[in-house]
C-alpha positions as CSV (number, residue, x, y, z in Angstrom):
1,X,131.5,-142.1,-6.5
2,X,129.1,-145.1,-6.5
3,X,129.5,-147.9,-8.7
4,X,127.2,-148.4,-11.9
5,X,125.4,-151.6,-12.4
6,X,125.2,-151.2,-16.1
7,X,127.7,-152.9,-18.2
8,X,128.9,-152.9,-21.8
9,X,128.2,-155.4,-24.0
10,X,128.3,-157.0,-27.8
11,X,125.7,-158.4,-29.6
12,X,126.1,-160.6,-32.4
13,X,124.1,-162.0,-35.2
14,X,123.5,-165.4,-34.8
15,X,122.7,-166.3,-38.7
16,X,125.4,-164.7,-39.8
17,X,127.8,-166.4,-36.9
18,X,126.1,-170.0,-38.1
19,X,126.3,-169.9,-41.8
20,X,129.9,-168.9,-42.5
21,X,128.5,-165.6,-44.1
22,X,132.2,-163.5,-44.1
23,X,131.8,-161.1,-41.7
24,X,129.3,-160.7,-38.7
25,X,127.1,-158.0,-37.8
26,X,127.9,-156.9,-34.3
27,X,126.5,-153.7,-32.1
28,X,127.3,-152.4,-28.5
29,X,124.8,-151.6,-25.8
30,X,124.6,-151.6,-22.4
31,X,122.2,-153.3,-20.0
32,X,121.8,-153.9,-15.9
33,X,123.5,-156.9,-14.5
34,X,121.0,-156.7,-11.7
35,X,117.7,-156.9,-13.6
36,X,119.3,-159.1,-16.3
37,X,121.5,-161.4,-15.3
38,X,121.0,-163.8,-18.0
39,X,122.1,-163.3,-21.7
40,X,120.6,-160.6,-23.8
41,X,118.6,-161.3,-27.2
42,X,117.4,-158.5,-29.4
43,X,116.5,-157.7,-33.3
44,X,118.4,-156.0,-34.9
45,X,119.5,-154.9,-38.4
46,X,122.2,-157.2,-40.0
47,X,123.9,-155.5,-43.1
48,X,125.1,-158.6,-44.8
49,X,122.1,-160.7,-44.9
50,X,120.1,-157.1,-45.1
51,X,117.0,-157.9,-43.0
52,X,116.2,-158.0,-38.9
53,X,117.9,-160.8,-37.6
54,X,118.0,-162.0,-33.8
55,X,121.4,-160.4,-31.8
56,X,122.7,-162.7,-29.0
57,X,124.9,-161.5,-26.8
58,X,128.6,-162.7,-26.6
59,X,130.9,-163.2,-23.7
């Protein structure tokens, strides 16, 4: 069996993680270590604040 290069991983809202807002909007994806070595950044919904906020991901 050969082994994947995609691994799973969490993104988090940075607002959210800055402002103290209780709670933080997280979401799981996957991406390939090869293409992307470097940290992940993506829009994505955050239910607390309740618009598109930018999604880093975390280690």
């Amino acid at each position: 069996m050969a082994a994947s290069n995609r691994s799973i991983i969490h993104l988090e809202c940075q607002t959210c993680r800055t402002a103290g807002i209780p709670g933080v909007s997280r979401y799981t994806t996957t991406k390939n270590k090869k293409t992307t070595p470097g940290r992940l950044t993506l829009k994505k919904y955050c239910r607390f604040e309740r618009k598109h906020t930018e999604h880093k991901e975390t280690k």
